[in-house]
N, C-alpha and C positions, 0 to 999 in steps of 0.2 A: 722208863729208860733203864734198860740192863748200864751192867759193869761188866768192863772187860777187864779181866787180867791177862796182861801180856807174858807169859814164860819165854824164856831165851835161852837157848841150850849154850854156853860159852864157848865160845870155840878161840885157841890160843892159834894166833900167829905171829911169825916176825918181823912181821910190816913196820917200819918205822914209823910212819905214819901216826897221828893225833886222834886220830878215828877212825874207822871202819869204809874203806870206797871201796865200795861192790858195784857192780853191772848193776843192779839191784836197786841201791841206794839211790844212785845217780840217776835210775829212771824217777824214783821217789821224787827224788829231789825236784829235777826236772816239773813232774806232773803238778806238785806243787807251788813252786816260781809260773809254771803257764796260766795257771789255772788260781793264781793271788792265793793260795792259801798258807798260813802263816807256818814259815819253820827257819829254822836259829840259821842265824847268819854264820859264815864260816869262823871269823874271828871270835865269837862267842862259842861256838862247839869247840875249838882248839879251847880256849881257857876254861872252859867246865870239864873238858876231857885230861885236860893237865893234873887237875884236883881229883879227878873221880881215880887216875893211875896212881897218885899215892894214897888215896884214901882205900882203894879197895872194898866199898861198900857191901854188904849184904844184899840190902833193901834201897832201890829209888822208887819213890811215888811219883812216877808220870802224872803232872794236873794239865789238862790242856790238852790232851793228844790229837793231832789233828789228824795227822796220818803215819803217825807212829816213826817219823824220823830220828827224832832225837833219841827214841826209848832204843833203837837200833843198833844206832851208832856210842847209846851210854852203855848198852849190854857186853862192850868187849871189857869192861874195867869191872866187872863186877866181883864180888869172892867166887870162887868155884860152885857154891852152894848159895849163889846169889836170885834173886829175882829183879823181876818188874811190874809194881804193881799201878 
C-alpha cells in the first residue's frame, strides 16, 4: 500500500463561510453521501474549521481519508507554508 501525501496550494478568499463550498466539493460531497462513504458531517466540519482559523496550523495529519473531503475543506486554514499530510 503506497502513501499519499495530499499538498494544497492555499488559496485565500473572503468567503465568510466556515469552510470551503466549491462546485467541486459538493460534487465530493454528494458522490460520497450516494455512495455511504464516510465523511464529516456539516456540524462537525464548522467546529473543526472554527479551531483550525485560529489555530493556523502548519501541519494536519489526514488518518482516514476517504476521499479527501475533509483534507479539502481543512486546506483553507492552514499557514501559508502549510501542508496536508
Amino acid at each position: 500500500m503506497s502513501t499519499h501525501i495530499l499538498r494544497l496550494k492555499l488559496y485565500k478568499d473572503d468567503c465568510s463561510a466556515h469552510f470551503i463550498r466549491t462546485v467541486v466539493l459538493e460534487e465530493i460531497e454528494k458522490y460520497g453521501r450516494d455512495n455511504k462513504i464516510p465523511i464529516l458531517l456539516d456540524d462537525t466540519l464548522d467546529y473543526i474549521s472554527k479551531i483550525l482559523q485560529e489555530v493556523k496550523p502548519k501541519r494536519i495529519l489526514e488518518i482516514g481519508t476517504a476521499i479527501g473531503f475533509s483534507a479539502i475543506c481543512f486546506s483553507k486554514y492552514l499557514a501559508e507554508d502549510g501542508r496536508i499530510d
